[in-house]
N, C-alpha and C positions, 0 to 999 in steps of 0.2 A: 504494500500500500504506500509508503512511505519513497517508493525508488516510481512508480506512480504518479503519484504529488509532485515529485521533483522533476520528474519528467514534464509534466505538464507547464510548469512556471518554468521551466527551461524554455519551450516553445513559448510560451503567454509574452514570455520580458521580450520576445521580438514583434510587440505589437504595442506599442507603451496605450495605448487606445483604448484596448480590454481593460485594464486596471479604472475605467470608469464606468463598468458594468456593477451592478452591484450582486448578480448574481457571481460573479467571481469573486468578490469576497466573501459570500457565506460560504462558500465553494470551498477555499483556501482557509477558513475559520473551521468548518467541518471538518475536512478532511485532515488538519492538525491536532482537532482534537481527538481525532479518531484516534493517531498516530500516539500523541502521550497519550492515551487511556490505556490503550492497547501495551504499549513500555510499560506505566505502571502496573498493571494486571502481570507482568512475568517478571516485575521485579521482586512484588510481592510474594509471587510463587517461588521467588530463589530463596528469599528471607524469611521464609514462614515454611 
């Protein structure tokens, strides 16, 4: 998900025009928080 996301704002930053969509910031707010939730849920499981 994470190499996804970054994939995606790799292609996005050669349009600096999208970044006045506002659906591509929930886009990029979702899909980050997807990313830490997911990180925290297997760090927990390392530490517990």
């Amino acid at each position: 998900m994470a190499r996804l996301t970054l994939s995606a704002l790799d292609r996005a930053s050669a349009d600096p025009a999208i970044w006045r969509e506002p659906d591509v910031h929930r886009a990029v707010l979702i899909s980050g928080l997807t990313v830490l939730v997911s990180a925290l849920a297997q760090l927990q499981d390392d530490l517990g």
